[in-house]
RODO-2510 file (C-alpha; in nm, 4 decimals, decimal comma):
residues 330
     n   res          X          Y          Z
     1     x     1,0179    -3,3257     1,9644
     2     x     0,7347    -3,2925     1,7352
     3     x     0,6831    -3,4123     1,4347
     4     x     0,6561    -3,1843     1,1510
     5     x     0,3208    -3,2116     0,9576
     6     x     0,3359    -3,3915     0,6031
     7     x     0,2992    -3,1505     0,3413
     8     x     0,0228    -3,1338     0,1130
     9     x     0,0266    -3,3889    -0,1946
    10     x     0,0610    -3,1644    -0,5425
    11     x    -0,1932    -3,1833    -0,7723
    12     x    -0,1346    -3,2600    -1,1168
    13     x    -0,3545    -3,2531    -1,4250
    14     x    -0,2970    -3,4563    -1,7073
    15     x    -0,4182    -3,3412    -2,0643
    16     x    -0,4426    -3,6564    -2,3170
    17     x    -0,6351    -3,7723    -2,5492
    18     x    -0,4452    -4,1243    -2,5392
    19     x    -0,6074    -4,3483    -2,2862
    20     x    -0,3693    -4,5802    -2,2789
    21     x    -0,0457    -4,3226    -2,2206
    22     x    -0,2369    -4,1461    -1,9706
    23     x    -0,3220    -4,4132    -1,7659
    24     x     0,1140    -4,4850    -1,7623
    25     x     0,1616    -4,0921    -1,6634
    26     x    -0,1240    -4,1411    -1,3735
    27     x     0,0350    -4,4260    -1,2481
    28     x     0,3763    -4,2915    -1,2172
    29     x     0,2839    -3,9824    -1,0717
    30     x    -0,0027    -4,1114    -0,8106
    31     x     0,3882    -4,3421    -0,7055
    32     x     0,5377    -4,0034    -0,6862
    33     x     0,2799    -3,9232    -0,4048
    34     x     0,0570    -3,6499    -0,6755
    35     x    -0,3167    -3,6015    -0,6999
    36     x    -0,3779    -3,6882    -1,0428
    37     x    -0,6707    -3,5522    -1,2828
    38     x    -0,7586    -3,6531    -1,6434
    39     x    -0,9344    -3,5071    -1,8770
    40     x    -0,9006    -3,5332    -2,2983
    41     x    -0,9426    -3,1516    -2,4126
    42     x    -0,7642    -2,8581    -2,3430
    43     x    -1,1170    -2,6553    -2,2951
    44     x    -1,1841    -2,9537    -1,9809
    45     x    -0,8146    -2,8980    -1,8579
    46     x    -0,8648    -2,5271    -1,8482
    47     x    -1,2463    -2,5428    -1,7093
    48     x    -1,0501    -2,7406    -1,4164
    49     x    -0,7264    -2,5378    -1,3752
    50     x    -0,9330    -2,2592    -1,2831
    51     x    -1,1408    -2,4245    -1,0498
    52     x    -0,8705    -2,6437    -0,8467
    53     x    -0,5425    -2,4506    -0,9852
    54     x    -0,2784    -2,7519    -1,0300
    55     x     0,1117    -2,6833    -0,9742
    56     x     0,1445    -2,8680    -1,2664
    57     x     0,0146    -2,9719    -1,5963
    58     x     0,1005    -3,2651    -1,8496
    59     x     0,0281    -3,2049    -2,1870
    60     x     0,0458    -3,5048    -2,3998
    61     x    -0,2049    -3,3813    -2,6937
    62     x    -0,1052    -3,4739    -3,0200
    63     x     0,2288    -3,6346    -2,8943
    64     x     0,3682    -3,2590    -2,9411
    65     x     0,3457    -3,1390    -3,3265
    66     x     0,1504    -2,8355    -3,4133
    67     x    -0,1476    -2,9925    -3,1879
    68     x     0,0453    -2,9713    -2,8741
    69     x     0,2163    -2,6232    -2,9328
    70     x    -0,0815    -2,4628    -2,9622
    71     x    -0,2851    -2,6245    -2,7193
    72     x    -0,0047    -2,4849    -2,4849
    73     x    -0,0349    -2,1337    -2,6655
    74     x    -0,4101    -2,1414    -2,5660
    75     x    -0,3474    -2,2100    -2,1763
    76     x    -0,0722    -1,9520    -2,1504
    77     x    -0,3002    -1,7245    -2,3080
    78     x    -0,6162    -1,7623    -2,1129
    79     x    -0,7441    -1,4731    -1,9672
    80     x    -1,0622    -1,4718    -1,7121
    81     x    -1,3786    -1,4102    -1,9499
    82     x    -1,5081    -1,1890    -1,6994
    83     x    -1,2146    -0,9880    -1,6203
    84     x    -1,2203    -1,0768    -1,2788
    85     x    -0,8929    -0,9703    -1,1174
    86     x    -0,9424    -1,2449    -0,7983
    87     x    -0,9282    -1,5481    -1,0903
    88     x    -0,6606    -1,7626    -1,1113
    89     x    -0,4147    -1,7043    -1,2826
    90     x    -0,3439    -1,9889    -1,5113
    91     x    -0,0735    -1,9279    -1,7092
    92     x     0,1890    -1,9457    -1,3998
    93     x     0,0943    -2,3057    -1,3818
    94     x     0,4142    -2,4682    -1,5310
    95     x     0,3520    -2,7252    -1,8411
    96     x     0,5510    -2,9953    -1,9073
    97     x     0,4816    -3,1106    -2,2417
    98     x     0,4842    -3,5162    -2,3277
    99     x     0,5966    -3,6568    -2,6560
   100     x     0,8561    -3,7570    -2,8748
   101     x     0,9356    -3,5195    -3,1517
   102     x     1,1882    -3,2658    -3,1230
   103     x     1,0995    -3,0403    -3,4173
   104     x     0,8699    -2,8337    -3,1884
   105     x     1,0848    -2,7960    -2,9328
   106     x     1,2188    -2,4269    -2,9710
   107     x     0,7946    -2,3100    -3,0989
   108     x     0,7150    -2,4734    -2,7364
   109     x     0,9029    -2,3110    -2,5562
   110     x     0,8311    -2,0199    -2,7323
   111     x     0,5258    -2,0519    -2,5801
   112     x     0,5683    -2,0979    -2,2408
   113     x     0,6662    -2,4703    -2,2259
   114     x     0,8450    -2,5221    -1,8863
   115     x     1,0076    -2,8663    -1,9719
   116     x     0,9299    -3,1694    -2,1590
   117     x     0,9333    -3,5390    -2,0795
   118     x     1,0193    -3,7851    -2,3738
   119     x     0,8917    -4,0779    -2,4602
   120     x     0,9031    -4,3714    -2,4292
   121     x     0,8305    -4,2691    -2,0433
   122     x     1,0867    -4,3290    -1,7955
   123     x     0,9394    -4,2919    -1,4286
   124     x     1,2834    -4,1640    -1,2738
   125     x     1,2900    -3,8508    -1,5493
   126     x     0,9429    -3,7415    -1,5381
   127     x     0,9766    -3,7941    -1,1495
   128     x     1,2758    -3,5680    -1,1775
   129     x     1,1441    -3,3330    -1,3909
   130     x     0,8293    -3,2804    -1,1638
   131     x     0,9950    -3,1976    -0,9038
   132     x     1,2001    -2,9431    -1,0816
   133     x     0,8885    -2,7703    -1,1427
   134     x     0,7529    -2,8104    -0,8135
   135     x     1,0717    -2,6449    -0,6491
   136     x     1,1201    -2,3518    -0,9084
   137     x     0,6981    -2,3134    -0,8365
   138     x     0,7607    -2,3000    -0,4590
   139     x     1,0823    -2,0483    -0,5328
   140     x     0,8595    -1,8179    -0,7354
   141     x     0,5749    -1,8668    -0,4583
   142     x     0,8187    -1,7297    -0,2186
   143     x     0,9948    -1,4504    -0,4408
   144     x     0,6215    -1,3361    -0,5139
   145     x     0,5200    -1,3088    -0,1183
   146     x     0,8779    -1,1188    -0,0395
   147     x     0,8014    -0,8728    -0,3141
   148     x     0,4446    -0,8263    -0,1793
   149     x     0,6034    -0,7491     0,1447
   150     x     0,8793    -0,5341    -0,0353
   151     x     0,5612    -0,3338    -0,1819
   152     x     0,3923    -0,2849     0,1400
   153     x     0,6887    -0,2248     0,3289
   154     x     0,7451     0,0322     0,0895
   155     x     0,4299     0,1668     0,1229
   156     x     0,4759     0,2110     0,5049
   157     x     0,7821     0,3665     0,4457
   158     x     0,6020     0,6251     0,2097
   159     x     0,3335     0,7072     0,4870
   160     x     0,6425     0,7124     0,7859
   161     x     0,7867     0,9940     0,5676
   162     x     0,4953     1,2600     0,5380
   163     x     0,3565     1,1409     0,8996
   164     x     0,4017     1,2324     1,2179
   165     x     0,4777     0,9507     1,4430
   166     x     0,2928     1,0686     1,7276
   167     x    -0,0187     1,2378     1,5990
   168     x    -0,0444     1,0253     1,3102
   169     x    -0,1108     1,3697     1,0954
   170     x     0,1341     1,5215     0,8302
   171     x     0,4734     1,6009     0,9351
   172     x     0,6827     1,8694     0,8686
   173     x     0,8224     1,7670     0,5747
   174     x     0,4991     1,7046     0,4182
   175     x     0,4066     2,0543     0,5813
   176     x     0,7071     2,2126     0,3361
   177     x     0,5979     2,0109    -0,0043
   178     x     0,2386     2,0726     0,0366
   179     x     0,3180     2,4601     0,1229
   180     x     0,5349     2,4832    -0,1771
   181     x     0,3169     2,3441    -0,3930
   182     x     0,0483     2,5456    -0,2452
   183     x     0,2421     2,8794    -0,3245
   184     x     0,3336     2,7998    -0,6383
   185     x    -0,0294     2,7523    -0,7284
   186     x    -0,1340     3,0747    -0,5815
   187     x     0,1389     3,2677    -0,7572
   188     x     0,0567     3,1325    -1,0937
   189     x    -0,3367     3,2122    -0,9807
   190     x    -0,2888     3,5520    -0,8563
   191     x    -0,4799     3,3895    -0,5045
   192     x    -0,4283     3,4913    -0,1615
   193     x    -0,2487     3,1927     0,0536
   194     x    -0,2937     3,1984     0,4183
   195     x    -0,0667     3,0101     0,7321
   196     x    -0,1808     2,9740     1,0731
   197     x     0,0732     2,8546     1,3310
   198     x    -0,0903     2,7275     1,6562
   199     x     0,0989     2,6777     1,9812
   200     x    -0,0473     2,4939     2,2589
   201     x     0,0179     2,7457     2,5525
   202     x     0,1859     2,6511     2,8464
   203     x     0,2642     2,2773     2,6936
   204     x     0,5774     2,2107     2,8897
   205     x     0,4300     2,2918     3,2227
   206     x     0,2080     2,0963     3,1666
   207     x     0,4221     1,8030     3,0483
   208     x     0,6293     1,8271     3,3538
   209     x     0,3475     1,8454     3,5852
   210     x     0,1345     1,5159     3,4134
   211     x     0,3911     1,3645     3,2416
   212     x     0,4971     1,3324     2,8759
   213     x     0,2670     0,9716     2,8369
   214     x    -0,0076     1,2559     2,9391
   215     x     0,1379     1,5261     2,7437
   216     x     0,1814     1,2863     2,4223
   217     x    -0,2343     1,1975     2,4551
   218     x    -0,3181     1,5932     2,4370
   219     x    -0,1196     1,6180     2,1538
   220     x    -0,2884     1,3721     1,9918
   221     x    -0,6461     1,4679     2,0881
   222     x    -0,5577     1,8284     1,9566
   223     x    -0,4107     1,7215     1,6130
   224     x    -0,7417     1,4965     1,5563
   225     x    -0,9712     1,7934     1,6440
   226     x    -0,7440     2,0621     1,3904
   227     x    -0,7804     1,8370     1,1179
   228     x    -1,1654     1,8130     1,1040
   229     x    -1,1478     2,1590     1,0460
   230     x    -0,9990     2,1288     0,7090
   231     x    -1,2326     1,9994     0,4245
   232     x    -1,0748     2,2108     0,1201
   233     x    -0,8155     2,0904    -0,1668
   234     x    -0,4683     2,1921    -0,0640
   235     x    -0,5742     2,2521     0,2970
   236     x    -0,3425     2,1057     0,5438
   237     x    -0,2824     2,0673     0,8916
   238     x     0,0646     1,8934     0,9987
   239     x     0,2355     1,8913     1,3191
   240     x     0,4975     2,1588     1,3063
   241     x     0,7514     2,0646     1,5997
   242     x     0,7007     2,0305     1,9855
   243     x     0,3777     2,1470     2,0985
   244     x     0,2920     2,3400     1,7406
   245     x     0,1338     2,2973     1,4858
   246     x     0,0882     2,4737     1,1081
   247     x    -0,2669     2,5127     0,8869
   248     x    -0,2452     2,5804     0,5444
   249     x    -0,5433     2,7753     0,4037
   250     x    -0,5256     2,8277     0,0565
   251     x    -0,7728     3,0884    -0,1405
   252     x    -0,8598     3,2170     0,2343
   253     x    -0,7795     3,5831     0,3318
   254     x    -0,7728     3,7400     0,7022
   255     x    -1,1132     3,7667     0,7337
   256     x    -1,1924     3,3799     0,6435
   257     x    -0,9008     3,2557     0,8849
   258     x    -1,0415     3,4546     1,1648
   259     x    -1,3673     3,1655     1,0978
   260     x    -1,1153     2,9101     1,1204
   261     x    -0,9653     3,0340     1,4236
   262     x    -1,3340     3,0578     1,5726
   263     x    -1,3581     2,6944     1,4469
   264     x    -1,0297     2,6267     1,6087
   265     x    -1,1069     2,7652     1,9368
   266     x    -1,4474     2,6155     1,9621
   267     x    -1,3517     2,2733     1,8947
   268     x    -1,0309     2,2523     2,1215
   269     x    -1,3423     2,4174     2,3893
   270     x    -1,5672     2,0498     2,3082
   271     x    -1,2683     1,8842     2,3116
   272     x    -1,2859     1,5372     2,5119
   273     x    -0,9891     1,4987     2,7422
   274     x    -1,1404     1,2016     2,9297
   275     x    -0,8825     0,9642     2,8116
   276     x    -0,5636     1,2285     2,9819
   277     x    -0,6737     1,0099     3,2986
   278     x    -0,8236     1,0987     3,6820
   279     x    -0,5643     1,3540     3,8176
   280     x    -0,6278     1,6263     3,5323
   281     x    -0,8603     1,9445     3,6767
   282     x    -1,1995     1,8897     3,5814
   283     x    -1,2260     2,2560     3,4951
   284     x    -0,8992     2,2078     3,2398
   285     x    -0,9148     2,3737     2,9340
   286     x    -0,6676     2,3624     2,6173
   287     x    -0,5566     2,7068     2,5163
   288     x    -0,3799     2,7769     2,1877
   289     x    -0,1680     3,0570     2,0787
   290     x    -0,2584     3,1551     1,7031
   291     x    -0,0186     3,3501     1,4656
   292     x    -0,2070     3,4247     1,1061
   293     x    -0,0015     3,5414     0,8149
   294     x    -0,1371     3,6114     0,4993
   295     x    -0,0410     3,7049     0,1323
   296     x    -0,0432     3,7002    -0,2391
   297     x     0,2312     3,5329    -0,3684
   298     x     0,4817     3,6767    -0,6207
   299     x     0,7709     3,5509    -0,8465
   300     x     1,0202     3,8505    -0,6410
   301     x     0,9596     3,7060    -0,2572
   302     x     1,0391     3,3873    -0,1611
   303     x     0,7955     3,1417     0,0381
   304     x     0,9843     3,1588     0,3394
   305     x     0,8656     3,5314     0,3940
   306     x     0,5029     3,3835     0,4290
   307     x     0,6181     3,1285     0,7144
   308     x     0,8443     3,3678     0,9077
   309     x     0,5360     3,6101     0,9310
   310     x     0,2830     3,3456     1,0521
   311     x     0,6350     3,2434     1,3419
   312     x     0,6395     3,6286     1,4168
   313     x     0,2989     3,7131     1,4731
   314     x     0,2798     3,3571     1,6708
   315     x     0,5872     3,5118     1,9039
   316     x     0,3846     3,8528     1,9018
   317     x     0,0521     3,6439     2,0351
   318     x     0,2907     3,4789     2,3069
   319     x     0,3600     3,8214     2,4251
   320     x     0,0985     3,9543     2,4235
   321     x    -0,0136     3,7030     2,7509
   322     x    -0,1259     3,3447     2,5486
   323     x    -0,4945     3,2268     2,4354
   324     x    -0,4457     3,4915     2,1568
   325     x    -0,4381     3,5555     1,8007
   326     x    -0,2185     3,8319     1,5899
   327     x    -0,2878     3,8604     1,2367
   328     x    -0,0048     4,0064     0,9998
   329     x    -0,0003     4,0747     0,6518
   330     x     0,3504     3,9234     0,5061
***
């Protein structure tokens, strides 16, 4: 069985302008197995909390009074000069404050005071109360690193929803919120809105001949050549279902998709199909399907009319014998 490592002693810094107290707080925590650092002044204690970050802090300044409360004030307040956001962050360091009067008990805690140890010292209570502070630092510690991972499981979760898990490109529910949006800017800006609906012909063939590990790389090398087609705001390309896939082409009319289409077709022509492996045709090219619907929207027809066109005219190119493009007018 192996031995678990020893954690690391905690560091503590002791604040004091009393040589001889502070050498009785050192003392008792070096025995409780701390790294110990004096200084006299606040302005030391914070020049060194920044540079070694302690988990905790004794402040013995004044033995409490107004001296000690606002010595506190001024750690819990620091902020990095510079602004740097990487700093330390200082005021999460607990303080435990060391003295004897109680009057400015409630105005230290106030503060940000997070205990106090009496004197005359006792080593079993400040002991005690260390390692309070140590365990509710360690708790926080942890709570802090879950809710990191909270955030950026979160944030996964945000990008598994508009993405397609296969391509990597938008999905088809990020197809129908950018589209919406799209349409509702072109209605309130009088602009023409164009869809383009490209099928991969002959797709399942193909996946039943290679296999869907081949089929799934295709689809992949297609969706990464369609989206370096679109540079524009609101431009989109998502994977629409199966072998399909959807372009949204805002401010474009007929005549500009048919460039796109040209880009389309040229690009799936240089496409690299290398990695589909050694028993694809050397001669074998990707051939797409292309149905183009365009329009103006209006408040009086709804923004399914645009995508049924650009389905219908996709049929119509189907029909018509593959490696085609119809063009409708919704």
């Amino acid at each position: 069985m192996h031995n678990q490592p020893n954690p690391p002693s905690p560091l503590a810094l002791v604040i004091d302008d009393d040589p001889v107290q502070s050498a009785c707080i050192i003392a008792m925590l070096e025995r409780a197995g701390c790294i110990v650092r004096w200084v006299t002044t606040v302005q030391d204690g914070i020049e060194f909390a920044v540079q070694s970050t302690p988990q905790a802090i004794f402040l013995a300044l004044g033995a409490w009074g107004t001296l000690g409360v606002e010595a506190c004030r001024t750690l819990k307040n620091y902020r990095d000069p510079a602004g740097n956001i990487d700093a330390p962050d200082i005021r999460e360091i607990p303080v435990l404050l060391v003295g004897a009067d109680e009057n400015y008990m409630e105005a230290a805690l106030a503060v940000g005071v997070a205990d106090f140890v009496r004197t005359p010292l006792y080593e079993f209570e400040l002991r005690a109360r260390l390692a309070a502070q140590l365990r509710a630092s360690r708790l926080l510690a942890r709570l802090a690193y879950s809710d990191r991972q909270l955030v950026e499981l979160n944030r996964e979760l945000a990008q598994l929803c508009v993405h397609d898990g296969l391509t990597g490109i938008a999905n088809k529910r990020r197809f129908i919120e950018v589209f919406d949006a799209e349409w509702r800017r072109a209605q309130r800006e009088s602009q023409c809105l164009t869809l383009l609906i490209i099928d991969i012909d002959r797709f399942r063939q193909f996946n039943e001949r290679y296999g869907h590990s081949i089929g799934d790389t295709l689809l992949r090398a297609v969706a990464r050549s369609l989206v370096q087609i679109v540079h524009r705001a609101g431009e989109l390309v998502a994977r629409y279902g199966g072998s399909q896939f959807a372009m949204i082409l805002p401010r474009t009319d007929l005549g500009m998709a048919q460039l796109h289409v040209e880009r389309i077709r040229a690009a799936l022509a240089a496409l690299d199909l290398s990695g589909l492996g050694e028993h694809i045709e050397a001669d074998f090219q990707v051939d797409v399907s292309i149905g183009i619907a365009e329009t103006v929207p209006v408040p009086q027809v709804e923004p399914q009319t645009l995508i049924q066109a650009a389905e219908n005219a996709l049929d119509q190119a189907k029909r018509q014998g593959r490696n085609c493009t119809v063009t409708v007018e919704a």
